[in-house]
Every structure is written in C-alpha cells, then in structure tokens.
C-alpha positions as CSV (number, residue, x, y, z in Angstrom):
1,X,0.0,0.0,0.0
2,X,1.2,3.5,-0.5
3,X,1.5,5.8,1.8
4,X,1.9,9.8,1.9
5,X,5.4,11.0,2.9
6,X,4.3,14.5,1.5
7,X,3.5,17.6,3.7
8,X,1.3,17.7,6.2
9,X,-1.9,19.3,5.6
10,X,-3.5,18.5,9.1
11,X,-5.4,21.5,10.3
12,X,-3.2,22.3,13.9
13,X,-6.9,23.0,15.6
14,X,-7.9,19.6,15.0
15,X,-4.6,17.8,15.7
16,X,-4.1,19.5,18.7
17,X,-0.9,21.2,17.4
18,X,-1.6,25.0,17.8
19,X,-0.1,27.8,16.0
20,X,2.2,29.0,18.4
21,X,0.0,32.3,19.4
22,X,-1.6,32.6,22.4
23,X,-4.1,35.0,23.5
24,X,-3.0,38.0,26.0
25,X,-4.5,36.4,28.9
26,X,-3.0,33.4,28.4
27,X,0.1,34.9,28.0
28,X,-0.3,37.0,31.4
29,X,-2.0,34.5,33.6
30,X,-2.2,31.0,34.9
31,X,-5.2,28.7,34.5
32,X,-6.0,28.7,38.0
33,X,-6.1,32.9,38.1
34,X,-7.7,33.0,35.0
35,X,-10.5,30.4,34.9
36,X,-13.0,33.7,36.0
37,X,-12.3,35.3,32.9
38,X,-12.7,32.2,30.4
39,X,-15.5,32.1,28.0
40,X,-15.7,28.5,28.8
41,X,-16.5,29.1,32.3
42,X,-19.5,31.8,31.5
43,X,-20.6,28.9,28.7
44,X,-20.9,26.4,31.8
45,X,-22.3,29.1,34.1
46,X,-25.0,29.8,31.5
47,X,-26.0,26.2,31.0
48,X,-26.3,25.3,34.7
49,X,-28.3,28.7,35.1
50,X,-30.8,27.3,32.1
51,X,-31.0,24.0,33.9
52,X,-33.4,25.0,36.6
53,X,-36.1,26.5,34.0
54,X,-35.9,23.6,31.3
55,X,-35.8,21.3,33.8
56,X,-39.4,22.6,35.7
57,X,-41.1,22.6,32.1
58,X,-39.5,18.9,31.7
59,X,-40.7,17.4,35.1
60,X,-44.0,18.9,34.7
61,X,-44.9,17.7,31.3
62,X,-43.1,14.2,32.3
63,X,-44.9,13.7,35.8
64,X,-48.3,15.1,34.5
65,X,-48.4,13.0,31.6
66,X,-47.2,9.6,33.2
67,X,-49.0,10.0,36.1
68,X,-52.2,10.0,33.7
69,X,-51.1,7.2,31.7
70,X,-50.1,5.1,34.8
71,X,-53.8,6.3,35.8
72,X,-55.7,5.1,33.1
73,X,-53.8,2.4,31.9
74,X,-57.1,-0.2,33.1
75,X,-58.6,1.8,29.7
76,X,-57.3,1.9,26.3
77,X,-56.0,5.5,26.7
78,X,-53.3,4.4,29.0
79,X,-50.8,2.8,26.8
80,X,-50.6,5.8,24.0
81,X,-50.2,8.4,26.9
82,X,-47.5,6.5,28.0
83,X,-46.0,6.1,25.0
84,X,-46.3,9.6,24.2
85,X,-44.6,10.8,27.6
86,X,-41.7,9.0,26.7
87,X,-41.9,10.2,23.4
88,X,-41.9,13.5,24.7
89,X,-39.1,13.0,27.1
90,X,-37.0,11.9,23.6
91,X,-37.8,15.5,22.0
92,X,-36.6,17.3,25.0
93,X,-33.6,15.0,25.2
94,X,-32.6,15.8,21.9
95,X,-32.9,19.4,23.1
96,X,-30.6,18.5,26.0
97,X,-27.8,17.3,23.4
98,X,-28.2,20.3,21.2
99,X,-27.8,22.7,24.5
100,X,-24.9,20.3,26.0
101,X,-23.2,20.6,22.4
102,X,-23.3,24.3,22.3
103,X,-22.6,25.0,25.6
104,X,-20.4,22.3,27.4
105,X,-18.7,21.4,24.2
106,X,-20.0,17.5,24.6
107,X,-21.1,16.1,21.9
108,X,-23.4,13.2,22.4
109,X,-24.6,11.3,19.6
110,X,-28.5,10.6,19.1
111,X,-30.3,7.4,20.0
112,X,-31.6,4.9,17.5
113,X,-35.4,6.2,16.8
114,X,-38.1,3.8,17.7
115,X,-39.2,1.5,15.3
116,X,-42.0,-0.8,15.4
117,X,-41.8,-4.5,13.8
118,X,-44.2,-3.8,11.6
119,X,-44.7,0.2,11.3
120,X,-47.8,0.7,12.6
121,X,-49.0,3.0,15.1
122,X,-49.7,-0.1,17.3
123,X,-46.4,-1.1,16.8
124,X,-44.5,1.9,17.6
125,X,-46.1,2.2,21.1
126,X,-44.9,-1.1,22.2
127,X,-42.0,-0.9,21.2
128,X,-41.7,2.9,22.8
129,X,-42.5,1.2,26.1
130,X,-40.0,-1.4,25.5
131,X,-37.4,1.0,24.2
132,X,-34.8,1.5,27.4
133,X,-33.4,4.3,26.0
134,X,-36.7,5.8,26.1
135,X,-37.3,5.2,29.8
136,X,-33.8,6.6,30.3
137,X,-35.0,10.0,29.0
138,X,-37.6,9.7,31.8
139,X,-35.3,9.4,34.5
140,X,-33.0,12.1,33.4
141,X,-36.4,14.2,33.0
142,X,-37.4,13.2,36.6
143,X,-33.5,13.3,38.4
144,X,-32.8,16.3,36.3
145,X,-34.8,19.0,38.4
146,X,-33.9,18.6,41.8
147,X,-30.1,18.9,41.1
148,X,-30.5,21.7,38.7
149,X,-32.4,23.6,42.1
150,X,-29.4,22.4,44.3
151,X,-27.3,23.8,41.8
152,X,-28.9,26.8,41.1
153,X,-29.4,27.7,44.5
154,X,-25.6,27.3,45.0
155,X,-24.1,28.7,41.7
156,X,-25.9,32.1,41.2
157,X,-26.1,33.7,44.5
158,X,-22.2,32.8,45.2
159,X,-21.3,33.4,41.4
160,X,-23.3,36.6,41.5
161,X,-21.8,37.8,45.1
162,X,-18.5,37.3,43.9
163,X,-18.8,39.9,40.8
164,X,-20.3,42.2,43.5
165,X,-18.0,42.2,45.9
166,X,-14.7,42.2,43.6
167,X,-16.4,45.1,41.3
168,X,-17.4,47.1,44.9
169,X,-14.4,49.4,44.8
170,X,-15.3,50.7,41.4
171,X,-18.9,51.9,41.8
172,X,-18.8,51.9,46.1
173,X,-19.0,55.6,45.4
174,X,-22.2,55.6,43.8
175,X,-24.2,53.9,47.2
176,X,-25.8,56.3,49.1
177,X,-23.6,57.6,52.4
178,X,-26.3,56.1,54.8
179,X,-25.4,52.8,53.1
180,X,-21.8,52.9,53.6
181,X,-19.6,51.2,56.2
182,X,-18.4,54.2,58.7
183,X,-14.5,54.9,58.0
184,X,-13.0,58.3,57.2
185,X,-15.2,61.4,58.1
186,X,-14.9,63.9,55.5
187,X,-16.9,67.1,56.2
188,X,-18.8,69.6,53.9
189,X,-19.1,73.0,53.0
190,X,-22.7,72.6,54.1
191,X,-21.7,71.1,58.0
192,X,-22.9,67.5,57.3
193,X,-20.9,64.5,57.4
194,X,-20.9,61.1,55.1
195,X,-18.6,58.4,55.9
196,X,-16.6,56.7,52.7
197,X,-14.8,53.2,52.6
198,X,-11.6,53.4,53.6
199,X,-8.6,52.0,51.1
200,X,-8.0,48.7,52.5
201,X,-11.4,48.0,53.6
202,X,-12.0,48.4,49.4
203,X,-8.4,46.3,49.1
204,X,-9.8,43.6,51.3
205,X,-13.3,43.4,49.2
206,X,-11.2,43.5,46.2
207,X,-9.8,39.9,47.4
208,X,-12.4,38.1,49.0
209,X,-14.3,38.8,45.7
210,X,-11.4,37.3,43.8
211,X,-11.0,34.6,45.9
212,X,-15.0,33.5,46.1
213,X,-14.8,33.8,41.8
214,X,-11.8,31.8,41.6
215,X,-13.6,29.0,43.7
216,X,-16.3,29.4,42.5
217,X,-15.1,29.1,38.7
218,X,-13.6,25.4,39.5
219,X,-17.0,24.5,41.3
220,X,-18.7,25.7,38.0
221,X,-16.8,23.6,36.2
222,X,-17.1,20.4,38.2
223,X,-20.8,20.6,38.4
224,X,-20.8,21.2,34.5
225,X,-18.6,17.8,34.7
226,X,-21.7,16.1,36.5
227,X,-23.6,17.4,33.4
228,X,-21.5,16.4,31.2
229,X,-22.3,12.6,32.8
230,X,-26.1,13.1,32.9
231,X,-26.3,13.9,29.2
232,X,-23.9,11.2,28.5
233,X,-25.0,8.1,30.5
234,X,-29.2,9.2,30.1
235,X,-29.3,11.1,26.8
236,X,-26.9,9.1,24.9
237,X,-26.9,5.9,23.0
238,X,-26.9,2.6,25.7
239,X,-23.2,1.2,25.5
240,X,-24.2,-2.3,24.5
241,X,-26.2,-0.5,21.4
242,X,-22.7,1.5,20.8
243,X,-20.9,-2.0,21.2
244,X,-23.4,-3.5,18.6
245,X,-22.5,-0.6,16.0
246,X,-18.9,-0.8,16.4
247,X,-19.4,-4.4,15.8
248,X,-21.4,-4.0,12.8
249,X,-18.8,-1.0,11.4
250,X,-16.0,-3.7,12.5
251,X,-17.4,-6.5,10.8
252,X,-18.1,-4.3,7.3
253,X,-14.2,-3.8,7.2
254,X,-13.4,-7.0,8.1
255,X,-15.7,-8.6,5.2
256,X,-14.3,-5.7,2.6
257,X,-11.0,-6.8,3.5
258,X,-11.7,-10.3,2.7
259,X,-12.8,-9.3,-0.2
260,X,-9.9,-7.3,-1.6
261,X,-7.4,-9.3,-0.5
262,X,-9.5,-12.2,-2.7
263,X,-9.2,-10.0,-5.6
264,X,-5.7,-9.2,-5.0
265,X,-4.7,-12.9,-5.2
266,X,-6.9,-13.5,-7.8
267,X,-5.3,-11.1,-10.0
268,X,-1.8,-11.7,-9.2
269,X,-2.2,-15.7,-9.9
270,X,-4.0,-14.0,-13.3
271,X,-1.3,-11.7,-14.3
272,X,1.4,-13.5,-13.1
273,X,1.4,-17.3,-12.3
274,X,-1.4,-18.4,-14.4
275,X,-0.1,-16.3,-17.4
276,X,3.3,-17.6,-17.2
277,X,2.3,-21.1,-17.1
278,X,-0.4,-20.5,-20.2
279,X,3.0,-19.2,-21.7
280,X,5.3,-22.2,-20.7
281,X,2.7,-24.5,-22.2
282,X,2.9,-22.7,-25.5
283,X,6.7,-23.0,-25.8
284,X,6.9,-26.8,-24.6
285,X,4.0,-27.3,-27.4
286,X,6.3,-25.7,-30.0
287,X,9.2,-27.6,-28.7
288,X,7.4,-30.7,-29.0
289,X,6.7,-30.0,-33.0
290,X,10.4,-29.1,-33.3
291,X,12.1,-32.0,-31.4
292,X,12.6,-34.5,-34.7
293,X,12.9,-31.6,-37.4
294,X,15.2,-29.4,-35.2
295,X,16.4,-30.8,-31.9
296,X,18.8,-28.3,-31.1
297,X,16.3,-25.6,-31.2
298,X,13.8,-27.9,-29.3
299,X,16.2,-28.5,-26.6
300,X,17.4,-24.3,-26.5
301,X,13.1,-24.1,-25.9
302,X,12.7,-26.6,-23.0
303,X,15.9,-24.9,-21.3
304,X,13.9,-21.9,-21.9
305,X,10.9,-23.2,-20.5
306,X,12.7,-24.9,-17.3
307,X,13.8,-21.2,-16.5
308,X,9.8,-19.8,-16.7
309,X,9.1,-23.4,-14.5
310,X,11.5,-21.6,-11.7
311,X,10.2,-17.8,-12.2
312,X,6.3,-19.3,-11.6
313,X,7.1,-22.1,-8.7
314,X,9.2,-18.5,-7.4
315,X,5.9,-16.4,-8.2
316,X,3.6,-19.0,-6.2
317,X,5.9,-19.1,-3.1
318,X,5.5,-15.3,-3.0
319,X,2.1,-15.4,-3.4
320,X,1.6,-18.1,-1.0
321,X,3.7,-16.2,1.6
322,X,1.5,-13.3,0.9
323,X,-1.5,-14.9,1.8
324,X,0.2,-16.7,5.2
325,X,3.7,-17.8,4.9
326,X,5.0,-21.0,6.4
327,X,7.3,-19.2,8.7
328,X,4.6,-17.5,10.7
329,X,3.2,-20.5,11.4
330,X,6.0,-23.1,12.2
331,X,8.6,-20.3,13.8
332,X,6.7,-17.5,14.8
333,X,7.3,-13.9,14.8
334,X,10.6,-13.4,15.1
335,X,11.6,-15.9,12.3
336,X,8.6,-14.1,10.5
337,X,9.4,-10.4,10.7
338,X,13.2,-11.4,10.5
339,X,12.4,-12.4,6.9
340,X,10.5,-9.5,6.0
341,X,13.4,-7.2,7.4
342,X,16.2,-9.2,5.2
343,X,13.8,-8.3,2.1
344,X,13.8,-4.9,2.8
345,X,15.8,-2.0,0.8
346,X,16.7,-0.3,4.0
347,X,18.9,-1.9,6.8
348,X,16.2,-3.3,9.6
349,X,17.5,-4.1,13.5
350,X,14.2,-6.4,14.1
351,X,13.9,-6.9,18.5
352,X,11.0,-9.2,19.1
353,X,10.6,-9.7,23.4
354,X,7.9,-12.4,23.7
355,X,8.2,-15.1,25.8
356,X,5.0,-16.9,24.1
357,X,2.9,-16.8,21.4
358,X,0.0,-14.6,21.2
359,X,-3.4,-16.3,19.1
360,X,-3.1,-17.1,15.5
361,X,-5.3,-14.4,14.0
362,X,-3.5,-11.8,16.0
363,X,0.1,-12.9,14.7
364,X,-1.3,-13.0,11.4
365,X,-2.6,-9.3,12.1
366,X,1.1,-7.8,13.3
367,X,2.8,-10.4,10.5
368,X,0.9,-8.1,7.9
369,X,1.2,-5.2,9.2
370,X,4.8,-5.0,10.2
371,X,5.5,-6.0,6.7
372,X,2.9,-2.8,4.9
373,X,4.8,-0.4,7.2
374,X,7.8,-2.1,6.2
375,X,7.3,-1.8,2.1
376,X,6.2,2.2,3.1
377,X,9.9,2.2,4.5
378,X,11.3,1.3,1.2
379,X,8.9,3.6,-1.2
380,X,8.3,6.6,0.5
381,X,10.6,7.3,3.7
382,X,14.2,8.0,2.0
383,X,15.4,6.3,5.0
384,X,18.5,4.8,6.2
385,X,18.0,2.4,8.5
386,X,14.6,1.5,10.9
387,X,13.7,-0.7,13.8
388,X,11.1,-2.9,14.2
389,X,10.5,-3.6,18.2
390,X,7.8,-5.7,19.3
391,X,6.7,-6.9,23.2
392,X,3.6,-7.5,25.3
393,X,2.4,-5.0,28.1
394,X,-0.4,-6.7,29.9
395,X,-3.0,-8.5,27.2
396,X,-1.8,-6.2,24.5
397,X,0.7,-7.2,21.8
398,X,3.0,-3.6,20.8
399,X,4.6,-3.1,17.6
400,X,6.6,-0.5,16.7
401,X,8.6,0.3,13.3
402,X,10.7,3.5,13.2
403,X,12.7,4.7,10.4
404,X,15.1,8.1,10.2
405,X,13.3,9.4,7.0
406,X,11.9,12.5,6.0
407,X,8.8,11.8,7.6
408,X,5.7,13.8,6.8
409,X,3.6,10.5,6.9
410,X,-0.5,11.2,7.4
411,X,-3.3,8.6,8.0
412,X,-5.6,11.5,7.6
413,X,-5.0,11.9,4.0
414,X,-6.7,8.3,2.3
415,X,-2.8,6.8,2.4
416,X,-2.3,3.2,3.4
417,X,-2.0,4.0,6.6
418,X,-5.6,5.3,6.7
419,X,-6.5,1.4,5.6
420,X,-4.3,0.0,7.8
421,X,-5.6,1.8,10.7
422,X,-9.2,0.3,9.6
423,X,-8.2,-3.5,10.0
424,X,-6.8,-2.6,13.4
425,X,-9.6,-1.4,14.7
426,X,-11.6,-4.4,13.0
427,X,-10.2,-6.3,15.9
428,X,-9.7,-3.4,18.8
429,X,-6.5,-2.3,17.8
430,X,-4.8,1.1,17.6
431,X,-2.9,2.9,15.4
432,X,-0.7,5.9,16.2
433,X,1.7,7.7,14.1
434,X,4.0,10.1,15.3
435,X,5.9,11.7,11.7
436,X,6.8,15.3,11.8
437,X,8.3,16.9,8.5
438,X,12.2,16.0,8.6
439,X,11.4,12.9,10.7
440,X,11.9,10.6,12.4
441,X,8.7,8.6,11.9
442,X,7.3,6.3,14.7
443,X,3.9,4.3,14.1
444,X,3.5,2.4,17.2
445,X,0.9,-0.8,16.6
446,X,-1.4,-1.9,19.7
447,X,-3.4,-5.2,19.4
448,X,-5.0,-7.5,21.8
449,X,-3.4,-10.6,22.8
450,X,-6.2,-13.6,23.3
451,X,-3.6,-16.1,23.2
C-alpha cells in the first residue's frame, strides 16, 4: 500500500498542534487565576443557570403526563399516553444534546429512533414502552430538576456575590452615604458628614471577591462535569447498542477486506502465475513439434521453458507467503518479521521480546502489518536504517517500526496507513503515528493478545 510521505496538511486546531500564538491572557495569567475570565467558564455558568427553567417545564410535562397514563392504563388511553410521555421526554432530550453541544462542548450522539416490527402506530407504542433508552430520558427528566435547584441555588447567589463584591471598589462611590460602612469622616461646606470606605477595607473586598470567583469558577466547572455525565450516561446511546455498532462497522471492514485481498490474489495468480504457465505451455508445445525436425532448437526451448518453471514455482511461493507464509506458522514472529526485514531495501534491526505466542489471528494481524509499514519504509521514507520492536504490556501485543526518514507520513490523508488503521480497529486495535516533516517517523501498533 502506499503511503503519503508528502507535507502535512493537518489542520493544527484539529490535531491538537496549535499555531504558536496565544491569546494575552494566556500569556499573562495561569489557568488557576484565569479560569473567572474564560468564555468557557460563562458557557458552563450559563448552561447550569438554564437548567433549573428547562428542567421545571420537563418534570412537569413528564410527571403530568405519566401519572395520567399510569392512571388510566385499566382503559385503552393508557398505553398511547404512556408512550407519548416517553416520546416527549425523547424531543426534550434531543434538546438536551443540542444545548450540551453548544454550551459544554459535549457532543453526544442521538439514539436509535423507535421502530415498530411492523410500522404501525400499534407497533411503535410497544416498542416505545419497550425501548430502554426511552425510559432513560424519563429518568434524566425526573433526576434532572432537583439537582439543577441544588445547583442553582448554589451557583448564582455565590457566582453573583462574587462579581459584586470584587467590582465594589469601582462603583462603592455611587451607594448612598447612609449605606456605607463608617471609615473616614470627610466634612462639607454645608456642615454635614458622610462616611466613605476606607482603602484597605476596598483592598480587602477587592480579594475576598477574587477569591469567592476563583472557587467558585472550579466549582462551575465540576458541576458542568456532573452534566456532562447526565447527558452522556441518560441522553446518549446505551453502550451495548454503541458496542453492537462498532461491531457492525467492524465486521463491514473486516468482510471488505476479505474481499480485496481475494481479488488481490486472484489477479496476481492471473497476471502473473497463471499467465506464465499458459505461456510455458505454448513453448513446450512448439518444442514438442520441433524435437525430430530441429532438436537443437527444441532443446534451447525446453531450457527456456525450465527457467519460466522456476520464475512461476518463485511467483507461487511469493504469493503463498502473501497470503500466510510458512514461517509464521512453524517459527513464529521473530523468524517471521526477521524475513520480511532481510527483504527490505533499508537496513532493519528487528527486536521481538515475547516469551509466548500470542493467538493465531493476532500474529497474522502484526505479520501483515509489520510488513505494509515495512514496504512504506522502502517507497516513500528516504530512510536509512529503521527498527522494528515488538513486546507485550499486559493483554496487548505492541509493535513499533521506526525509520530516520523524512517523515511527513498522514493517515488522515486516504494513504495506506488510513486502511491500515481500519483493520486494526476491525479487531480493537490502535494505530498511532508520530511523523513530523524532517522525521523521524514512529507508528506504534497496539493489538489485543487472546492467546
């Protein structure tokens, strides 16, 4: 497979890699100092403000409406109330996510939609009352207002104090002097007094106001956490129907794999064994008809023809290596990747630290892919030498090829590596691929064991 050694177009926002500037306040203040000041902090302080209002219209709706359908279930009208309550608590879930998403920066993918066996209306209400996602919604509906009115009560009044009491030494001026704390008595042309704050009774508000914000701005943040769980563990998709998906998504690469690989050996025994042989054939048949008029020339075609014998029995081993050599399976990998590494254009130091043998699949899996990273060592890298290293940490099987190229390699970009990167997670693997421009490039390999 080929892979892209060519610049890297990743955009630095969504790699992580930044562009080197930093805003002003970042620049003059810590994350602990500045946390007040942060627009994700207001975001968070916003969302847990909304809570208590969405939350009363939520209960309401939910507790009126279930309470009628538990009510009446003895008639026909209770099942479709019921079913319609939870219905309802779906809506205002999906609401949920979309305020979650824009505000706490969580983004929580949608539920399967009810569907009914057979699509009628009859259908869709059974399964609705069957649907534990759906009754999930419920209880986030019903759990959802009493700790959005503990939080509430705790987060404005405190949050709200704080800007107060930091800001008092700016408008302290404007209160009226019967309002102010007595201090310095400063006497009028008109033979009245008013008492003012003095300066380090305004120094000491100044402080306790920063210190209540900068508590206050890490409490924010770990009740938006607690939000952040809610939406995910009662809005979300249930993990085994997540589990199921991945399954599904794992088993569609695995089976497209099988496939092209299929194709692949049918079309080298095609283009190459078969053809050669069809050719062979051709020349012993013409060697045949020559062997009493010429046998010199007969015997110049069967020498001929013993030399395509070797080049297709060479051909075959290849392609039966290809598809799971002998090696692998009689040696193991050491003896395995040691082969691939003599076949390489580049020098390879191969270190394999395994003191057994993980399952068959799983060799097969690192076999395959040591040797893909390998051929993008030779085509693309520019290298001089690389290392193949593989060892077991706990029930995972770690492979890692490095070579001194120029780097620059990107899974992002539809290379090899992106396809590569698909089989391993087929089978709960990672792959991660450390390559800046002017190298070196490391792509580490994690796989389960199950041996």
């Amino acid at each position: 497979m080929a892979t892209a050694y060519g610049p890297d177009t990743r955009d630095p926002q969504r790699s992580g890699a930044g562009s080197g500037e930093t805003s002003p306040l970042k620049r003059l203040l810590p994350a602990a100092l500045r946390a007040p000041f942060e627009g994700r902090t207001w975001r968070e302080f916003t969302y847990l403000v909304l809570s208590l209002p969405i939350s009363l219209v939520l209960f309401s709706f939910s507790i009126v409406l279930m309470s009628l359908g538990v009510g009446t279930l003895v008639t026909f009208l209770g099942v479709p109330i019921l079913a319609g309550a939870l219905a309802l608590c779906r809506g205002f879930g999906a609401l949920e996510r979309a305020r979650a998403r824009a505000l706490l920066g969580v983004d929580v993918a949608a539920p399967a939609p009810v569907r009914g066996a057979t699509g009628g209306l009859m259908s869709w209400m059974g399964a609705s009352l069957k649907s534990g996602t759906s009754w999930r919604h419920l209880v986030y509906s019903l759990l959802h207002l009493p700790w959005a009115l503990v939080v509430f009560s705790l987060v404005v009044p405190l949050w709200t104090c704080g800007w107060v009491v930091v800001t008092y030494p700016l408008w302290h001026w404007a209160l009226p002097s019967d309002l102010t704390r007595g201090g310095i008595q400063v006497y009028s042309d008109r033979n009245h007094t008013t008492s003012i704050d003095t300066p380090v009774d305004l120094v000491l508000s100044f402080a306790i106001g920063l210190v209540l914000l900068l508590v206050m701005s890490w409490v924010i943040r770990a009740l938006a956490g607690v939000e952040r769980a809610l939406v995910r563990g009662l809005l979300g998709p249930s993990r085994l129907a997540t589990r199921v998906s991945e399954l599904e998504s794992d088993r569609g690469v695995v089976v497209d794999t099988a496939a092209a690989d299929l194709r692949r050996i049918e079309r080298d025994l095609h283009d190459g064994a078969q053809a050669r042989l069809v050719a062979l054939a051709m020349d012993l048949g013409l060697a045949k008809e020559k062997l009493t008029a010429d046998p010199e020339a007969a015997a110049r075609m069967v020498d001929e023809a013993h030399g395509e014998v070797k080049i297709a029995l060479q051909e075959l081993r290849d392609l039966a290596r290809g598809i799971h050599p002998a090696v692998l399976t009689d040696r193991g990998l050491d003896a395995a990747l040691s082969a691939i590494a003599s076949r390489c254009t580049v020098p390879v130091t191969v270190t394999v630290d395994l003191a057994d043998r993980p399952a068959q699949a799983i060799e097969g899996i690192a076999y395959f892919t040591v040797s893909e990273l390998l051929q993008n060592v030779s085509k693309h890298s520019a290298a001089r030498s690389a290392t193949v290293e593989v060892w077991r940490t706990g029930n995972r099987l770690m492979l890692q090829v490095t070579d001194d190229g120029r780097g620059g390699a990107d899974p992002s970009t539809g290379s090899g590596l992106a396809g590569l990167t698909e089989r391993l997670d087929a089978v709960d693997g990672v792959l991660a691929v450390d390559s800046p421009q002017g190298g070196p490039t490391r792509i580490t390999a994690e796989l389960p064991w199950r041996g």
